[in-house]
N, CA, C and O atoms as a GROMACS GRO file, in nm:
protein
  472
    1UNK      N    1   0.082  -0.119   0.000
    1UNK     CA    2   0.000   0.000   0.000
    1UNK      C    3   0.086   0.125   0.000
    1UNK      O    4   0.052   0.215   0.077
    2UNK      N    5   0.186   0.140  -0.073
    2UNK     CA    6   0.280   0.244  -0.073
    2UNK      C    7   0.259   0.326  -0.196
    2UNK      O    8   0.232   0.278  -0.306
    3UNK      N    9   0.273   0.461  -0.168
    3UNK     CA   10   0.221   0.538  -0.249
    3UNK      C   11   0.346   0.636  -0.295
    3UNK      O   12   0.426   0.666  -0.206
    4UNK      N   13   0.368   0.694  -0.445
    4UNK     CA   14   0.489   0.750  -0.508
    4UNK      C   15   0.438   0.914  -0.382
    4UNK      O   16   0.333   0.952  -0.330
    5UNK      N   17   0.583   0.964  -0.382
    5UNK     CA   18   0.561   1.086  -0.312
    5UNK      C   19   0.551   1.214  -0.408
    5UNK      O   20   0.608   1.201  -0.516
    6UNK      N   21   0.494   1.317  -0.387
    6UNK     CA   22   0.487   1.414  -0.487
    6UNK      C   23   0.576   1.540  -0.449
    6UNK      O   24   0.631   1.559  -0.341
    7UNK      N   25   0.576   1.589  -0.517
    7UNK     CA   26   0.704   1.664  -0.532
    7UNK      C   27   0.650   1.819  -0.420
    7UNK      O   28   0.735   1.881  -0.355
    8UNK      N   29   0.492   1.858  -0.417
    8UNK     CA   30   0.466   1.967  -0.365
    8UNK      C   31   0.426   1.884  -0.205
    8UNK      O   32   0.398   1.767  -0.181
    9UNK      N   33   0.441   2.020  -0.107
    9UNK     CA   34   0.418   1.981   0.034
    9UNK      C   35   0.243   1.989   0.052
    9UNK      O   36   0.179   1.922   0.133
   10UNK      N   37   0.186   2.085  -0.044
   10UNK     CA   38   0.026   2.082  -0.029
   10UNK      C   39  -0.034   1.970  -0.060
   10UNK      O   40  -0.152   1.964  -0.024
   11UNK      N   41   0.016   1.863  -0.126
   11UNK     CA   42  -0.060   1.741  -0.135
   11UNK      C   43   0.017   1.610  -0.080
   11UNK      O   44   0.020   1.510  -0.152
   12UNK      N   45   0.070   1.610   0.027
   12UNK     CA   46   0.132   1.499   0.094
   12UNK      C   47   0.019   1.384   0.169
   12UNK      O   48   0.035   1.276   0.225
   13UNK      N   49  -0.078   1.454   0.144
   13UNK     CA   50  -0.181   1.343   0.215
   13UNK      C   51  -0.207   1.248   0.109
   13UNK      O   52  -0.214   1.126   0.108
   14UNK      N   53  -0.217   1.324   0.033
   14UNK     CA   54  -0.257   1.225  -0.107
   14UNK      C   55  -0.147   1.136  -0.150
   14UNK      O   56  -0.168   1.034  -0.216
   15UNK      N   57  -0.050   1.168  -0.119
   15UNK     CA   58   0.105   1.063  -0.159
   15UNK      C   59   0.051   0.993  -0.006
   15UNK      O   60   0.036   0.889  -0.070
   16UNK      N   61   0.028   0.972   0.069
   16UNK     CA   62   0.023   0.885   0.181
   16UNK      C   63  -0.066   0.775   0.198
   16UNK      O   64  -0.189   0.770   0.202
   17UNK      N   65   0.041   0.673   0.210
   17UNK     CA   66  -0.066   0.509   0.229
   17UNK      C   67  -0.244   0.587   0.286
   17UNK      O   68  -0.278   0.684   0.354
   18UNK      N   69  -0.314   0.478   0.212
   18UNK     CA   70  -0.469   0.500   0.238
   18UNK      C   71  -0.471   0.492   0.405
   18UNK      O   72  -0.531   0.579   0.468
   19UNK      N   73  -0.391   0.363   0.484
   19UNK     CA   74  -0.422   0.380   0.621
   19UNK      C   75  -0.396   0.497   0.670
   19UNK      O   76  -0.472   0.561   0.743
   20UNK      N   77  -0.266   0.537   0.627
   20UNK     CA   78  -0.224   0.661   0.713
   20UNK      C   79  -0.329   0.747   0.691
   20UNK      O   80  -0.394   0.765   0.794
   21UNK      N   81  -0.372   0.813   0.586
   21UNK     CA   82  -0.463   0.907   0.542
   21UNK      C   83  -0.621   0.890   0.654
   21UNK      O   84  -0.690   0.978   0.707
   22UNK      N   85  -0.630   0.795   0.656
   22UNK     CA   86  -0.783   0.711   0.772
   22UNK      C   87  -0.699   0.792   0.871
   22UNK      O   88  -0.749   0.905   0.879
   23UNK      N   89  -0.582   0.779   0.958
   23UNK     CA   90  -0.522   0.791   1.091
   23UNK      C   91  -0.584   0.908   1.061
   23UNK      O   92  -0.698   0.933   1.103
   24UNK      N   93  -0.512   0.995   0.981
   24UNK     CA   94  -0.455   1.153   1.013
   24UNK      C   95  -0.601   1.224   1.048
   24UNK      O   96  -0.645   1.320   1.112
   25UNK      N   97  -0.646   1.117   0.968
   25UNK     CA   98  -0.864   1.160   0.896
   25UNK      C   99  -0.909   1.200   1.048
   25UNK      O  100  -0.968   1.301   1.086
   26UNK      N  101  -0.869   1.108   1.110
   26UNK     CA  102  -0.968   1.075   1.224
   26UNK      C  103  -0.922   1.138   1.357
   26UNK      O  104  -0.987   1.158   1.460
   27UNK      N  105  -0.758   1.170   1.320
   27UNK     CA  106  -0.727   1.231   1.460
   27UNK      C  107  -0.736   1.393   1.411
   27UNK      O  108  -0.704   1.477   1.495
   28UNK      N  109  -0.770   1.428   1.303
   28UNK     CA  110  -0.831   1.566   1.270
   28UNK      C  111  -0.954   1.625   1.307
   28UNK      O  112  -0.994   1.738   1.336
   29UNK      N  113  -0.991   1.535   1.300
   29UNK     CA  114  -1.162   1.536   1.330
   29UNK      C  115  -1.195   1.525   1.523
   29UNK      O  116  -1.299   1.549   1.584
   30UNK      N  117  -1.075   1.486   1.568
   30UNK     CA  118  -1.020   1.476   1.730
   30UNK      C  119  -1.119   1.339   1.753
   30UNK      O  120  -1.212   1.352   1.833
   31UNK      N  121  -1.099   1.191   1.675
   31UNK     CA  122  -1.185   1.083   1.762
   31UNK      C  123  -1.060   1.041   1.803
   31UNK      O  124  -0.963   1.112   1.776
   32UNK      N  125  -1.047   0.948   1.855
   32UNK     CA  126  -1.026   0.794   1.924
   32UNK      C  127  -1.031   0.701   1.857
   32UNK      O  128  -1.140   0.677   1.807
   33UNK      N  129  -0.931   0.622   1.833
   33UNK     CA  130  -1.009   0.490   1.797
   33UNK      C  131  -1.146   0.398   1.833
   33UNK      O  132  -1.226   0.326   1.773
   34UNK      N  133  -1.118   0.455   1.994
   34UNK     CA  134  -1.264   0.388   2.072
   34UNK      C  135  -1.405   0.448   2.038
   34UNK      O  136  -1.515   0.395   2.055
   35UNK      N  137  -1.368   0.607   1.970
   35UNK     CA  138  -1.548   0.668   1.895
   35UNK      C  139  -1.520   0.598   1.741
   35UNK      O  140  -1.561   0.684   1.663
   36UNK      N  141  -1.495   0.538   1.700
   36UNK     CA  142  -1.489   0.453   1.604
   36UNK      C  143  -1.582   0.310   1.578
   36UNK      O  144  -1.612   0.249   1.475
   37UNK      N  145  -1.616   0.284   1.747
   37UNK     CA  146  -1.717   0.190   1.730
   37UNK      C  147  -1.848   0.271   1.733
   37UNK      O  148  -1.920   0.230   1.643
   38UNK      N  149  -1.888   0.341   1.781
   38UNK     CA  150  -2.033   0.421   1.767
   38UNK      C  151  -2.024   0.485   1.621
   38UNK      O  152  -2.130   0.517   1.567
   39UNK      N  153  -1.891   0.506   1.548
   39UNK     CA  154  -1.920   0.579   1.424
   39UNK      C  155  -1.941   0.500   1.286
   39UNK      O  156  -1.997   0.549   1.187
   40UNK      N  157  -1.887   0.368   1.293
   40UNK     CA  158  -1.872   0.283   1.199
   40UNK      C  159  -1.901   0.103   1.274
   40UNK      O  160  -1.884   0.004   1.203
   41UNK      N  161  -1.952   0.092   1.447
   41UNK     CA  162  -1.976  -0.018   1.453
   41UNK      C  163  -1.857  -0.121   1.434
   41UNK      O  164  -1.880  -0.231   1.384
   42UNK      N  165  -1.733  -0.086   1.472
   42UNK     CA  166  -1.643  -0.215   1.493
   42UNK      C  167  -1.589  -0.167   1.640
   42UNK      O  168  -1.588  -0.057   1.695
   43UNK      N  169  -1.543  -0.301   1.680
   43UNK     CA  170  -1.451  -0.223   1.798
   43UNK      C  171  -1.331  -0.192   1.807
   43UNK      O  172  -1.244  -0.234   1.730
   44UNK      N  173  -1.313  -0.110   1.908
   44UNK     CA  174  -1.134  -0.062   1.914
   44UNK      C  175  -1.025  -0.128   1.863
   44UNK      O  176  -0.920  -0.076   1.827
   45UNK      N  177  -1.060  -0.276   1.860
   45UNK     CA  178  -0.936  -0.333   1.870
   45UNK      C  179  -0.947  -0.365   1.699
   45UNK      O  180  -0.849  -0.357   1.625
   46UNK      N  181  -1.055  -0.393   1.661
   46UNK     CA  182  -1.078  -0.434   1.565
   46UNK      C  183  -1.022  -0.318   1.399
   46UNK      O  184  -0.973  -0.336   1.287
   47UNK      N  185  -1.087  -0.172   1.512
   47UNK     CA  186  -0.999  -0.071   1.406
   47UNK      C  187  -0.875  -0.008   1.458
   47UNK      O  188  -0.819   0.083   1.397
   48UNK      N  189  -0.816  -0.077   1.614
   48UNK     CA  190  -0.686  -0.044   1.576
   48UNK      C  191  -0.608  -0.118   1.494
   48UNK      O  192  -0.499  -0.079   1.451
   49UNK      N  193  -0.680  -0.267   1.461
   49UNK     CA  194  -0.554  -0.334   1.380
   49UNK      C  195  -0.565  -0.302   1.240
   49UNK      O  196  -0.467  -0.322   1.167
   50UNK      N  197  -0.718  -0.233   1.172
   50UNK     CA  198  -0.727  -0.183   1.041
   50UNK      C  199  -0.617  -0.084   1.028
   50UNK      O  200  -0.522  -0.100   0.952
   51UNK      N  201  -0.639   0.044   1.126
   51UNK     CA  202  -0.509   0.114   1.100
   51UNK      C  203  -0.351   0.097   1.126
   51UNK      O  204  -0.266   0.176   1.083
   52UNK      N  205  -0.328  -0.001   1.192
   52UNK     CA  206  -0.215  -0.062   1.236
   52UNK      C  207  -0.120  -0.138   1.080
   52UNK      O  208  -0.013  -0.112   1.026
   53UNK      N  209  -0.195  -0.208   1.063
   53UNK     CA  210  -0.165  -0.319   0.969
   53UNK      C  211  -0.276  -0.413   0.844
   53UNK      O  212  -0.276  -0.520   0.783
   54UNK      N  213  -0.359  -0.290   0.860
   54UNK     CA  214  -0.519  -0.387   0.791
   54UNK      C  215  -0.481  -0.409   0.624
   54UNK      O  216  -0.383  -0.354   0.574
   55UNK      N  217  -0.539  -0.467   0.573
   55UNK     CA  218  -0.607  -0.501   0.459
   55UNK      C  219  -0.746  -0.561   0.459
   55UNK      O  220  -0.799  -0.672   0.461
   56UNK      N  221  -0.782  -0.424   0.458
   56UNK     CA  222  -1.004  -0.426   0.463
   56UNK      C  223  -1.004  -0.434   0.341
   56UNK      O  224  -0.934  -0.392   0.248
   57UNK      N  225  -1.127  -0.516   0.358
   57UNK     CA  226  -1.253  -0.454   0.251
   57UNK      C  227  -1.303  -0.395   0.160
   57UNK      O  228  -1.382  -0.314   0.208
   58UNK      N  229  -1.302  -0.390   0.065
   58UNK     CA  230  -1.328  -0.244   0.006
   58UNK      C  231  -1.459  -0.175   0.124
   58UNK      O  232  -1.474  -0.066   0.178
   59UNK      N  233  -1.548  -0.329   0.123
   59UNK     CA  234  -1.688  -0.206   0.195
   59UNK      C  235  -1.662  -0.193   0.318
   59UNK      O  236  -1.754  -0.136   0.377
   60UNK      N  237  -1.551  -0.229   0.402
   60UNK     CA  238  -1.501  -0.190   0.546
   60UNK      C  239  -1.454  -0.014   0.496
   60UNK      O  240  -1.523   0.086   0.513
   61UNK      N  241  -1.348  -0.019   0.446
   61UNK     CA  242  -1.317   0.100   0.338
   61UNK      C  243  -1.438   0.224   0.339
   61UNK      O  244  -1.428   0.332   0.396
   62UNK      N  245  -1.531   0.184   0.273
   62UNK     CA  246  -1.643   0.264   0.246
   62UNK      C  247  -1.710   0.293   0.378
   62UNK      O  248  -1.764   0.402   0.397
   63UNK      N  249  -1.709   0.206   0.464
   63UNK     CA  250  -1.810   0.220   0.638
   63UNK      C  251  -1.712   0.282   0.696
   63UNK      O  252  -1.767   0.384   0.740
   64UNK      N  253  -1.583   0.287   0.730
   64UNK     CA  254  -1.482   0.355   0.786
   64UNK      C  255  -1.492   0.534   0.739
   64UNK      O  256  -1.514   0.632   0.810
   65UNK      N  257  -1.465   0.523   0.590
   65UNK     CA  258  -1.468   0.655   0.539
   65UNK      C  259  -1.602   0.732   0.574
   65UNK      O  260  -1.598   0.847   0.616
   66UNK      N  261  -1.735   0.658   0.554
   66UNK     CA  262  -1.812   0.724   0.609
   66UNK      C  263  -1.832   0.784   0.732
   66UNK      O  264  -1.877   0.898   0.729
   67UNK      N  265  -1.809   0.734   0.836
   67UNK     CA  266  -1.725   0.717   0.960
   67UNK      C  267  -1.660   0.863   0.989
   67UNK      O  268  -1.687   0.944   1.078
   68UNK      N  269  -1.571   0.869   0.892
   68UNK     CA  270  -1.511   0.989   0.887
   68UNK      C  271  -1.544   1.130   0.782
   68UNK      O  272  -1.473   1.204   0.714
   69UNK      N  273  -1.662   1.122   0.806
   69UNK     CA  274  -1.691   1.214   0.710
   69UNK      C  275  -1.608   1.232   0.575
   69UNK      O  276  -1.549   1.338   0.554
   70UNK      N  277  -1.603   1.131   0.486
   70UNK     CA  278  -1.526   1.107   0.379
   70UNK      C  279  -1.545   1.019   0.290
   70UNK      O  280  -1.588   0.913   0.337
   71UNK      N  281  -1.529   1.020   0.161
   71UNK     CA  282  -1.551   0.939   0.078
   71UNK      C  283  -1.430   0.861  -0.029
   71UNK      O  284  -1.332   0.927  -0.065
   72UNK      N  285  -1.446   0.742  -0.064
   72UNK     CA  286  -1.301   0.691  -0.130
   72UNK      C  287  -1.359   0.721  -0.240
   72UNK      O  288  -1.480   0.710  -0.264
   73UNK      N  289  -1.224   0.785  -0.358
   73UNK     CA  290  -1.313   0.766  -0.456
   73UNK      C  291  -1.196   0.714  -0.561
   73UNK      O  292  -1.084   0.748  -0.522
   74UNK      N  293  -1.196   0.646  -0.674
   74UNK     CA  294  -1.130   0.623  -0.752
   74UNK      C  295  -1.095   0.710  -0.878
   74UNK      O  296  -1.183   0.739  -0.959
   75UNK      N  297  -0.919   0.766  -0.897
   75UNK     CA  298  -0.948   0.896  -0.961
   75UNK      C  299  -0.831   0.838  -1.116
   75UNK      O  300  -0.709   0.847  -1.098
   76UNK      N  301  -0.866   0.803  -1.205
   76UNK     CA  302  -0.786   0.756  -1.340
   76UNK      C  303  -0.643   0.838  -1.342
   76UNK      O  304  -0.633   0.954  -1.381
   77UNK      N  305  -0.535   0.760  -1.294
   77UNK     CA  306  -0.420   0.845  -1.301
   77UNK      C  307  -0.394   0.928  -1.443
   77UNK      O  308  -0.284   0.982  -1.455
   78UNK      N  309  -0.519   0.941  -1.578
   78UNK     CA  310  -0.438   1.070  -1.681
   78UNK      C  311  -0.527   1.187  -1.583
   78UNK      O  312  -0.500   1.306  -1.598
   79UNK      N  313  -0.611   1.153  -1.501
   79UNK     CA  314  -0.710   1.282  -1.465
   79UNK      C  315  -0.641   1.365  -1.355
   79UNK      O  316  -0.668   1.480  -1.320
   80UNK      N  317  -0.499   1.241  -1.287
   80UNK     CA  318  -0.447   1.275  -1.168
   80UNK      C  319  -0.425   1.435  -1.160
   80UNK      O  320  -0.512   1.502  -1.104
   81UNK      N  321  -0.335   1.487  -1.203
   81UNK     CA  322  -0.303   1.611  -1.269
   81UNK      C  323  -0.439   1.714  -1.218
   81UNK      O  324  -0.453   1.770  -1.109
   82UNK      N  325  -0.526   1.714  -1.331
   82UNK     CA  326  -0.607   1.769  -1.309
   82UNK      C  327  -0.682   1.792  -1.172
   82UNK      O  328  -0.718   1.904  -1.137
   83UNK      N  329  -0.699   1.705  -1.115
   83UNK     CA  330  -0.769   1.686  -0.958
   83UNK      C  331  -0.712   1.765  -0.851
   83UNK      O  332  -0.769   1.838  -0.770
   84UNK      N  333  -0.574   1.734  -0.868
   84UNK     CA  334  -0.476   1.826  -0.764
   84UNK      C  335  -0.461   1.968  -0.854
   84UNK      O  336  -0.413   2.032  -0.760
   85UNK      N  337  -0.463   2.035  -0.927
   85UNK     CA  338  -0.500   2.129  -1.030
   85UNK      C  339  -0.643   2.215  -0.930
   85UNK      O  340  -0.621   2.321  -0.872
   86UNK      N  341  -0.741   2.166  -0.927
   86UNK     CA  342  -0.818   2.181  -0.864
   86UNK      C  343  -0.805   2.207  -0.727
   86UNK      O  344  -0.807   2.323  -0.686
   87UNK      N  345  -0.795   2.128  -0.665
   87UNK     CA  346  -0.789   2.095  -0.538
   87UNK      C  347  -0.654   2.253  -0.492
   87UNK      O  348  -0.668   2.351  -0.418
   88UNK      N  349  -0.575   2.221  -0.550
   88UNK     CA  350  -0.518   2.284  -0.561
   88UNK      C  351  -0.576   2.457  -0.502
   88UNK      O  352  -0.577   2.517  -0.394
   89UNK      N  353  -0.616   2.485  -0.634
   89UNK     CA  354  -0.719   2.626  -0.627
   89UNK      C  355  -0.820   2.665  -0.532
   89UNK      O  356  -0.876   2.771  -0.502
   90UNK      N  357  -0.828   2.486  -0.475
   90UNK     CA  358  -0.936   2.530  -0.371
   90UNK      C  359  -0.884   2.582  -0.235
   90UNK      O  360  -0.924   2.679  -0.172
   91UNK      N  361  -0.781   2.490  -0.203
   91UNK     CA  362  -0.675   2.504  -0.071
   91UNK      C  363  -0.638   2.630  -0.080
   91UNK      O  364  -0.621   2.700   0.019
   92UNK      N  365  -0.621   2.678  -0.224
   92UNK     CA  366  -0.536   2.862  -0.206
   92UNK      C  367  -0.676   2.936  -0.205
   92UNK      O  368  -0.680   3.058  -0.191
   93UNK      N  369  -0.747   2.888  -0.215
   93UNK     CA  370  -0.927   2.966  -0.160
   93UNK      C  371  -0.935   3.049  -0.318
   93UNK      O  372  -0.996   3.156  -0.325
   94UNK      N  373  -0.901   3.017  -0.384
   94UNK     CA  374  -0.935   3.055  -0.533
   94UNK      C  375  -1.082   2.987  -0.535
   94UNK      O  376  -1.119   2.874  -0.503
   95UNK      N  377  -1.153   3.102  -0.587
   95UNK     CA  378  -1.259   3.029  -0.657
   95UNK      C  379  -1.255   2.936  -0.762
   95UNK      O  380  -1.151   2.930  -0.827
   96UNK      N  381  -1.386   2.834  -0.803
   96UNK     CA  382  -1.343   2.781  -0.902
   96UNK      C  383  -1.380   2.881  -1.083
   96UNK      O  384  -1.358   2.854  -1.201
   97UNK      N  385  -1.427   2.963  -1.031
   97UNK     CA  386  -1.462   3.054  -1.174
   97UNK      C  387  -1.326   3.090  -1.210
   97UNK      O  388  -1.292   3.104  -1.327
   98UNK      N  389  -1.209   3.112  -1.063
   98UNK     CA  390  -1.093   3.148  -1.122
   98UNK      C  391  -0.984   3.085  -1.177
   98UNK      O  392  -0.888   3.135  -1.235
   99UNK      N  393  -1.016   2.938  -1.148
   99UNK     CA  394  -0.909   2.880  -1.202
   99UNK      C  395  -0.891   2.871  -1.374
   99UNK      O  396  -1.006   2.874  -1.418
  100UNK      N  397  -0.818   2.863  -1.460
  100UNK     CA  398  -0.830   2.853  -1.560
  100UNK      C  399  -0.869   2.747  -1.650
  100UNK      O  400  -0.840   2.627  -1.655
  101UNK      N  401  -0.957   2.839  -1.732
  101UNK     CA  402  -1.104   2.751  -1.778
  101UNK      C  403  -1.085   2.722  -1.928
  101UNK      O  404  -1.105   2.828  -1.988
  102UNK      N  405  -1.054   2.622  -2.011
  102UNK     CA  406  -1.063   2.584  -2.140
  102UNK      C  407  -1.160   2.590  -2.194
  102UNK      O  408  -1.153   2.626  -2.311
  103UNK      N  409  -1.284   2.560  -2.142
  103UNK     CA  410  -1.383   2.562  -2.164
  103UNK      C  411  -1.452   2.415  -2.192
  103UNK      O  412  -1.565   2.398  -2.238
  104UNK      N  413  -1.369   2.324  -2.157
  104UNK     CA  414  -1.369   2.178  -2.133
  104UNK      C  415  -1.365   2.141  -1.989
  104UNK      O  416  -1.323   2.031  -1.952
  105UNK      N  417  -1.420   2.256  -1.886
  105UNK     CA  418  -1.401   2.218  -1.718
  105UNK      C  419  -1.451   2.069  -1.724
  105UNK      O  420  -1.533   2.016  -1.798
  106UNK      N  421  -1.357   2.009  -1.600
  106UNK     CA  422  -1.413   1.909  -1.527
  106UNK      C  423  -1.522   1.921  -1.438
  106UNK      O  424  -1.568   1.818  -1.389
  107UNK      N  425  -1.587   2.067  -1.402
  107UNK     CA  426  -1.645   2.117  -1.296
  107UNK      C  427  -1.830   2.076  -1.426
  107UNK      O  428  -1.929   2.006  -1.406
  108UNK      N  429  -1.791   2.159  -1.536
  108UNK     CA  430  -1.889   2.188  -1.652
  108UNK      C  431  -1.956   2.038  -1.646
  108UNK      O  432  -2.071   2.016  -1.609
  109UNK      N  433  -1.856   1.937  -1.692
  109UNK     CA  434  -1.835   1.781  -1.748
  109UNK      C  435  -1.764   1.687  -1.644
  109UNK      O  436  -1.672   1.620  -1.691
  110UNK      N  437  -1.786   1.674  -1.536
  110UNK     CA  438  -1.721   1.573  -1.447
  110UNK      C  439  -1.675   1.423  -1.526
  110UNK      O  440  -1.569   1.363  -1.510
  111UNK      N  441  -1.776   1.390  -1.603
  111UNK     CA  442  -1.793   1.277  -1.637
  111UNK      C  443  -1.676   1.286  -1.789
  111UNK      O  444  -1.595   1.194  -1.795
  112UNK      N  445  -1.670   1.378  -1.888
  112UNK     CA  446  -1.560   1.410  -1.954
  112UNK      C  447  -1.421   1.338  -1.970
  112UNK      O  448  -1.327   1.333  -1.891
  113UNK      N  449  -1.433   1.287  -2.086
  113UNK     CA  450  -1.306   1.154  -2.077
  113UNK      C  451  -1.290   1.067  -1.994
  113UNK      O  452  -1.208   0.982  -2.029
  114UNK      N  453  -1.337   1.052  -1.891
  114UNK     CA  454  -1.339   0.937  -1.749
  114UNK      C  455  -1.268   0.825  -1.793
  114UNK      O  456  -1.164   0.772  -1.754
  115UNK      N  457  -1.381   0.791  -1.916
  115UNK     CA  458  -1.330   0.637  -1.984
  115UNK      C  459  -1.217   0.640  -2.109
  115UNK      O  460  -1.141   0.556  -2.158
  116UNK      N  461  -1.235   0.724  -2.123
  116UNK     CA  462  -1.132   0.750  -2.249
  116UNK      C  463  -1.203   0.769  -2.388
  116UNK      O  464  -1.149   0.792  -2.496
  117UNK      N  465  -1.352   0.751  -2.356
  117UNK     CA  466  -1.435   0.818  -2.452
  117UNK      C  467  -1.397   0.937  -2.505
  117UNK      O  468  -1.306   1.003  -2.455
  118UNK      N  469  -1.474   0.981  -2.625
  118UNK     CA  470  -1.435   1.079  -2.681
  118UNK      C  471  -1.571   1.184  -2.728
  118UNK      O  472  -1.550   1.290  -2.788
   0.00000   0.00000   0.00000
């Protein structure tokens, strides 16, 4: 579960193993592992060893993230670019009217090349 590191410091979460990213998720949000069973229904021990050393689920994955006010989502590494592009603009509190617009937004067309359609 090791992830390439990126070259900017604003997106280091995103270069970071999925567990770590759950940790950081959850001690941001100030839980416990132990509010983890009222939030997602496993117990302590059960999600300290997910974040410890797990290989869940995808739908453990999905009940966890929910859990944490969060969603997994799967993003096509040609779109990678673009996402942090975004994301990007959002973290510097740029609007998105300001970021620069081709007129092919992903914002316009989310769905836009996804598959490699044309």
């Amino acid at each position: 579960m090791c992830c390439y590191k990126l070259k900017s410091n604003l997106f280091d979460d995103i270069a970071m193993p999925l567990l770590d990213q759950i940790k950081k998720r959850r001690i941001a949000l100030g839980f416990k592992q132990s509010d983890m069973q009222m939030r997602v229904g496993m117990s302590r021990q059960q999600y300290q060893r997910l974040e410890a050393s797990g290989n869940p689920r995808l739908n453990t994955l999905e009940l966890v993230a929910k859990g944490l006010n969060s969603e997994i989502m799967l993003i096509p590494q040609e779109k990678r670019d673009a996402v942090l592009a975004l994301l990007a603009g959002h973290a510097a509190g740029i609007p998105s009217s300001d970021v620069e617009d081709d007129g092919n937004s992903i914002i316009d067309d989310p769905w836009k090349d996804l598959l490699g359609d044309d």
